[in-house]
C-alpha positions in Angstrom: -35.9 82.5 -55.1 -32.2 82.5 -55.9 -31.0 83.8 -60.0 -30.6 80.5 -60.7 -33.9 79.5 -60.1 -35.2 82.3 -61.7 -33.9 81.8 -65.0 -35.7 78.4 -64.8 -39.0 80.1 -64.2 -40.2 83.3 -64.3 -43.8 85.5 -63.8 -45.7 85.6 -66.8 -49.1 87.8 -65.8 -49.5 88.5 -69.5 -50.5 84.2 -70.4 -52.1 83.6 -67.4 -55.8 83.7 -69.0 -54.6 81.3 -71.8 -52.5 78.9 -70.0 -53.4 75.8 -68.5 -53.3 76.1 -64.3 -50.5 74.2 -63.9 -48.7 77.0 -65.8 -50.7 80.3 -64.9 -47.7 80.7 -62.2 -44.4 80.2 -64.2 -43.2 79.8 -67.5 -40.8 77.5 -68.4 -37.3 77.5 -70.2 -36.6 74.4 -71.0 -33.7 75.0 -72.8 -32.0 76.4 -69.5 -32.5 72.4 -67.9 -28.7 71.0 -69.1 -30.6 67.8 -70.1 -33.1 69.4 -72.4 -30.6 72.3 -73.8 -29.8 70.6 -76.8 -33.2 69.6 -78.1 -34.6 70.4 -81.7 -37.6 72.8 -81.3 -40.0 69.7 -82.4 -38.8 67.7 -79.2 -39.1 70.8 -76.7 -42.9 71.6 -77.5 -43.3 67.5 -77.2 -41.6 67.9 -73.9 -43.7 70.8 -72.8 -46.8 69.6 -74.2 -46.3 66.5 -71.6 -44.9 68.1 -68.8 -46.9 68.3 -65.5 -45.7 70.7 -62.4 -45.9 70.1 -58.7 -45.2 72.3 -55.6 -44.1 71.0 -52.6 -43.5 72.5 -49.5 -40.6 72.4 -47.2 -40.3 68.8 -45.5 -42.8 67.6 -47.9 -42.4 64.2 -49.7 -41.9 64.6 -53.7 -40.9 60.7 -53.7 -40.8 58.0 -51.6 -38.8 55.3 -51.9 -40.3 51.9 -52.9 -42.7 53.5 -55.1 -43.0 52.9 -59.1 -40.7 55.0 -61.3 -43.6 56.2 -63.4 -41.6 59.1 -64.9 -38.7 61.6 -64.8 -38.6 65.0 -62.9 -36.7 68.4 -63.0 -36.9 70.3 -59.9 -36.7 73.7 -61.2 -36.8 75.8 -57.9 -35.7 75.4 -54.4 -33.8 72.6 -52.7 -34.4 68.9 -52.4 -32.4 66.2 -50.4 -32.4 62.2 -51.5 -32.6 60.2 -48.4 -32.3 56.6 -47.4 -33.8 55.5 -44.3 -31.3 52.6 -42.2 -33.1 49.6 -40.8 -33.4 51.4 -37.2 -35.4 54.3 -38.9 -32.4 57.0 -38.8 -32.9 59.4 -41.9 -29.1 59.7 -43.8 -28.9 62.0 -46.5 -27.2 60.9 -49.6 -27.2 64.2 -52.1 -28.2 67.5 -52.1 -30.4 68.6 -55.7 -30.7 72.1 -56.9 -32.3 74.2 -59.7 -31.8 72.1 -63.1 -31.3 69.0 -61.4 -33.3 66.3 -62.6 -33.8 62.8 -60.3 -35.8 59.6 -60.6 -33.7 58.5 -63.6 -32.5 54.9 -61.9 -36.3 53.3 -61.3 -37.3 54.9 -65.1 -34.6 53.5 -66.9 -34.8 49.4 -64.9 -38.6 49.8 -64.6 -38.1 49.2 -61.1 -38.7 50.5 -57.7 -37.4 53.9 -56.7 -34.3 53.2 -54.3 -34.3 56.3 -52.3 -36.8 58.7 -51.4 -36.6 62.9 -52.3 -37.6 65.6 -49.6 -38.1 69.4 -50.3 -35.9 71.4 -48.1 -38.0 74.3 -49.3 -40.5 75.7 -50.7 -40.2 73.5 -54.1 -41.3 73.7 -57.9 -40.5 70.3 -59.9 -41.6 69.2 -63.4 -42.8 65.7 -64.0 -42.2 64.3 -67.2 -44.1 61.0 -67.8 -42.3 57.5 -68.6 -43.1 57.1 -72.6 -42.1 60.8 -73.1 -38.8 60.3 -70.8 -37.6 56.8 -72.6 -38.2 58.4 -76.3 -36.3 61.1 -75.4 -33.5 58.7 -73.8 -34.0 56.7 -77.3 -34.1 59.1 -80.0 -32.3 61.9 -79.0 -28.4 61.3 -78.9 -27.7 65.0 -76.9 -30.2 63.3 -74.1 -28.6 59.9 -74.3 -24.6 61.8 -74.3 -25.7 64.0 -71.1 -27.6 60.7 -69.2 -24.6 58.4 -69.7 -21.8 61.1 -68.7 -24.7 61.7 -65.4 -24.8 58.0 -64.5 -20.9 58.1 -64.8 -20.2 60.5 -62.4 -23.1 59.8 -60.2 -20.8 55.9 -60.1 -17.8 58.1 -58.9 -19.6 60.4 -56.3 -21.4 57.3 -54.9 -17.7 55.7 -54.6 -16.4 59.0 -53.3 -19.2 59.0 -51.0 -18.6 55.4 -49.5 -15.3 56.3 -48.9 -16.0 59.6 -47.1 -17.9 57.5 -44.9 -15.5 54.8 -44.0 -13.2 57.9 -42.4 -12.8 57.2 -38.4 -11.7 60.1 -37.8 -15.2 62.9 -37.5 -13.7 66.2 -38.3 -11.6 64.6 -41.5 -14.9 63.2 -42.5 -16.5 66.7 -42.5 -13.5 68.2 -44.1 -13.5 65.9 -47.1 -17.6 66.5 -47.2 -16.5 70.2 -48.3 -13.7 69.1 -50.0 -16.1 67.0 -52.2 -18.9 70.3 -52.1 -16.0 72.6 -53.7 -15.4 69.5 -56.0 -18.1 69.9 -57.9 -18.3 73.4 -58.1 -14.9 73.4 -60.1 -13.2 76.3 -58.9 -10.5 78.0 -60.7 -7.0 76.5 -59.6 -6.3 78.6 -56.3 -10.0 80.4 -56.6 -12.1 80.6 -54.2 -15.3 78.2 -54.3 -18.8 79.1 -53.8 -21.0 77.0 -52.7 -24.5 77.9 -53.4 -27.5 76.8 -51.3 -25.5 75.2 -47.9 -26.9 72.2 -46.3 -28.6 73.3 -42.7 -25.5 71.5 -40.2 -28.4 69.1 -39.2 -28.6 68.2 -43.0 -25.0 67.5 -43.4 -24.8 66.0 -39.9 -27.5 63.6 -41.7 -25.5 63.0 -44.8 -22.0 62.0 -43.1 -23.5 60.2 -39.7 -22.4 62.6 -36.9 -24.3 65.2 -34.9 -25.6 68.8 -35.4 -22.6 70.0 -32.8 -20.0 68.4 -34.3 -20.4 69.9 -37.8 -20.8 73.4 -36.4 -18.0 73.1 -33.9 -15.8 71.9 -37.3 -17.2 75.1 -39.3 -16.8 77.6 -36.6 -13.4 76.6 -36.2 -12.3 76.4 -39.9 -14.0 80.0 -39.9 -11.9 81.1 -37.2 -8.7 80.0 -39.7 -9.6 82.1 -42.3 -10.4 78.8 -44.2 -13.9 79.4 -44.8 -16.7 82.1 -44.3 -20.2 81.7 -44.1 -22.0 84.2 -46.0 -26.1 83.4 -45.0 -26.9 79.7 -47.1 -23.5 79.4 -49.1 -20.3 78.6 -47.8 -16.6 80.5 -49.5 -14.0 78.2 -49.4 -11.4 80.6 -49.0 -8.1 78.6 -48.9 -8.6 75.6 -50.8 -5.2 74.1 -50.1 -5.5 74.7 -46.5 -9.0 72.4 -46.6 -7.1 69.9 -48.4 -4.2 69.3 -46.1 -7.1 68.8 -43.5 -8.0 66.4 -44.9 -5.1 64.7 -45.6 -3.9 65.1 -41.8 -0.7 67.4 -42.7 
């Protein structure tokens, strides 16, 4: 388990004879989910008093797409992927979802269908929060509301990112601007380094921007060999930002 899952949950030995079994394993801080930090202490015991937890193992399904959006979920450790499955059954990865995340918002919020479906790319600890609780919280309180409307809004501009990312002929520029895009939501200091926590398996990112397993580690291995990047075991350094970035733009 990475730090940042564990300051999501943590071993509690001492509560284990008083806690429900859903909670004997972990204890949760709420307040460390970005969605939930701002609560009043009245709405976070309502919240935990009506949260439900689920573990899921690595490939498992946590949702599937076409199925009701009965409530909204945090994962609080691992890694998940949202998928969409093309009409001749090839898996394409949309986003990647880490520690704090939550998902399942879309469906809740039109009381409709879920358009996607989530798989664990690990071993996996998520926190289901059930309709009515999720909706009062989106109702009455504004720091929920503030933090779901500035999410939808850039989850609008990665999804137009995305789109365009995928219109790129050209396979290596496509994987460059996939990293570009990775370190772009880190935020970086200008000239820094980025860090990106938790790298994508190359078949997982071959998935997300339609190309093969070889192609993205023949694009890595060489940006490596540049000094542009290292590989330090599941996070990737983006050592010379600018360098990616002309890359990308072909200069």
């Amino acid at each position: 388990m990475t730090d940042t899952a564990k300051s999501f949950v943590r071993k509690n030995a001492a509560d284990k004879q008083d806690a429900a079994p859903e909670e004997r394993q972990v204890q949760i801080h709420l307040r460390k989910i970005p969605l939930l930090a701002e609560l009043s202490d009245e709405e976070i015991i309502r919240v935990k008093q009506d949260l439900r937890f689920r573990q899921y193992g690595k490939r498992d399904i946590v949702l599937q797409k076409g199925g009701h959006g009965d409530g909204l979920m945090f994962l609080l450790s691992g890694q998940l992927q949202v998928i969409d499955v093309t009409e001749d059954g090839r898996a394409i990865g949309l986003r990647m979802l880490v520690p704090g995340d939550f998902f399942g918002e879309i469906a809740l919020i039109n009381n409709s269908t879920r358009s996607a479906s989530v798989v664990a790319m690990s071993d996996a600890l998520v926190a289901f929060l059930p309709a009515a609780t999720a909706m009062h919280l989106f109702a009455h309180a504004p720091s929920v509301a503030t933090h779901m409307l500035k999410h939808l809004a850039q989850k609008i501009q990665r999804d137009s990112e995305f789109r365009s990312l995928l219109s790129i002929n050209n396979t290596a520029k496509r994987i460059y601007t996939y990293l570009v895009l990775m370190q772009k939501n880190k935020q970086p200091e200008p000239g820094a380094p980025a860090v990106v926590e938790n790298l994508p398996t190359h078949q997982d990112i071959a998935n997300m921007i339609n190309t093969s397993r070889e192609t993205v580690t023949r694009a890595l291995t060489a940006l490596t060999q540049q000094g542009i990047v290292q590989k330090d075991a599941h996070r990737l350094i983006i050592v010379k930002p600018d360098a990616l970035q002309k890359l990308v733009q072909g200069s």
